[in-house]
C-alpha positions as CSV (number, residue, x, y, z in Angstrom):
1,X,-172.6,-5.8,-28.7
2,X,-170.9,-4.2,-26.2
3,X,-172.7,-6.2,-23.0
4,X,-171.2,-9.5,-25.3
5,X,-168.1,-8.1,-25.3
6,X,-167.9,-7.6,-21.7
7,X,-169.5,-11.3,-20.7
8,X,-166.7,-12.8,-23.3
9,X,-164.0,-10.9,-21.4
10,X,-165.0,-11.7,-18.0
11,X,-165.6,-15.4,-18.9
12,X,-161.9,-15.3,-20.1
13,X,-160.7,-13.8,-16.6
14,X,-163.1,-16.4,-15.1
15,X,-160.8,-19.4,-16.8
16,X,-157.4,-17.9,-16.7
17,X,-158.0,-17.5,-12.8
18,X,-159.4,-21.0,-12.4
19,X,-156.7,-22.4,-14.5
20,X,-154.0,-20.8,-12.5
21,X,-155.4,-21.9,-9.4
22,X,-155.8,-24.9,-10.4
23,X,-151.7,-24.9,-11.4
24,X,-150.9,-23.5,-8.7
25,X,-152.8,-26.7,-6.3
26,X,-151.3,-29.1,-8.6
27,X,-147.2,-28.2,-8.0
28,X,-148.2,-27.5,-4.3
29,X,-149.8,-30.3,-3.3
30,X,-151.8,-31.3,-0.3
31,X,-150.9,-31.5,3.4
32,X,-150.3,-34.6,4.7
33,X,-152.3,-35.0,8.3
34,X,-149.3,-36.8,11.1
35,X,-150.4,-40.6,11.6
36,X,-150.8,-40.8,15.5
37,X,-147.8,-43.2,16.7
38,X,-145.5,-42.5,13.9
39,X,-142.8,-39.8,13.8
40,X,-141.5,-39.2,10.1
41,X,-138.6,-37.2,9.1
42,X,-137.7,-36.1,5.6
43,X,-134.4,-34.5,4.6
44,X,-135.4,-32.8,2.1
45,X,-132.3,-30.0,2.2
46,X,-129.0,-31.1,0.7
47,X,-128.0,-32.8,4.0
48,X,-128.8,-35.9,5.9
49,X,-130.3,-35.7,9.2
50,X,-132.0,-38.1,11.8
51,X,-133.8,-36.8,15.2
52,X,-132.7,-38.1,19.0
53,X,-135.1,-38.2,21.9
54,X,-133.7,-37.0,25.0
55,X,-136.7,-38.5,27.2
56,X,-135.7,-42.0,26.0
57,X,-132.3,-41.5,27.2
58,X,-131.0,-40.2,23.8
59,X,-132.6,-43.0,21.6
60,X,-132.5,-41.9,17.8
61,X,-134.0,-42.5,14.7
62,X,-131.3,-43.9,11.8
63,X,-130.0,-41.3,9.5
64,X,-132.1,-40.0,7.0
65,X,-130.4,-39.9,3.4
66,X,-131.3,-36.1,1.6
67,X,-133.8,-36.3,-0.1
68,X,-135.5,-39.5,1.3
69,X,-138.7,-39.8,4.0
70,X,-139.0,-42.2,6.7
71,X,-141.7,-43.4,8.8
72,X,-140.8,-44.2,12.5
73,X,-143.5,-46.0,14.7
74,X,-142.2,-44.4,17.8
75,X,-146.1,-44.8,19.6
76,X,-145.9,-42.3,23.2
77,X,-149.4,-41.3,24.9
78,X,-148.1,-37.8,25.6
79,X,-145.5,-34.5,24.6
80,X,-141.9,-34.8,25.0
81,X,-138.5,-32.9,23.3
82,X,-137.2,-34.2,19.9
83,X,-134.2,-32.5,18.7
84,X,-133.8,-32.3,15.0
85,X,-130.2,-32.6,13.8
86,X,-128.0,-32.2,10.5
87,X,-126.2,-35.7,10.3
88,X,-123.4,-34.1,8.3
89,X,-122.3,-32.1,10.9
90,X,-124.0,-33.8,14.5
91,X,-125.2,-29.9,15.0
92,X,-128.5,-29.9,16.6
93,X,-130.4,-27.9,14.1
94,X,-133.4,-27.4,17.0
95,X,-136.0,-29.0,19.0
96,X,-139.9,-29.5,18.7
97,X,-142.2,-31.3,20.9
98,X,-143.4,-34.7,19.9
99,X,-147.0,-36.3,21.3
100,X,-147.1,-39.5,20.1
101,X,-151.3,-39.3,20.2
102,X,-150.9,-37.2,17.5
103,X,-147.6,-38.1,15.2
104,X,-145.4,-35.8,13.9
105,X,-144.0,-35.2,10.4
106,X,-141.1,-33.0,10.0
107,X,-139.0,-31.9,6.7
108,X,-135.1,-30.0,7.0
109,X,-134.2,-27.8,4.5
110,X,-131.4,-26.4,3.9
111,X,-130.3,-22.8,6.4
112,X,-130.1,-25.7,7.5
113,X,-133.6,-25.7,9.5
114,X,-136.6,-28.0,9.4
115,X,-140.7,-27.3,9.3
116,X,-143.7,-29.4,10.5
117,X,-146.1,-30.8,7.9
């Protein structure tokens, strides 16, 4: 009775785990891999916010609305500076490196401050 008791209890663990895991992946969500050639930026603080590129002689992508993604086929076969920047303000929020044989994807938030994906 007792060895029952136990299996049904660690079945239950078993479940509430998996089910929480499985919760858990489901609000997350997956990664998304960058698309080589494209640059995309998502305001996803409570600003708008676009990204220059000093090595093209300041050439910028439009302003991204908050809460909005964009795809930007900006191609490049190697690294150069892109500087992130809050629209609302022109402040340069910071810089990250860009290689166009790879793609970039990049999400502000508010602070404000911005992540890769």
């Amino acid at each position: 009775m007792q060895q029952a008791t136990k299996r049904w209890t660690g079945r239950g663990i078993a479940l509430a785990v998996a089910a929480g895991a499985a919760l858990t992946m489901g609000t997350i969500g997956t990664a998304q891999a960058a698309t080589p050639g494209v640059f995309k930026l998502c305001s996803k603080g409570s600003y708008d916010s676009y990204a220059t590129f000093p090595e093209r002689g300041g050439f910028s992508t439009f302003v991204v609305r908050s809460g909005e993604c964009q795809d930007f086929n900006y191609g490049g076969n190697g690294p150069e500076r892109v500087d992130i920047v809050n629209a609302d303000s022109d402040g340069v929020i910071g810089s990250v490196t860009y290689d166009g044989r790879a793609g970039l994807n990049i999400a502000t938030i508010d602070g404000p401050s911005f992540y890769p994906f």
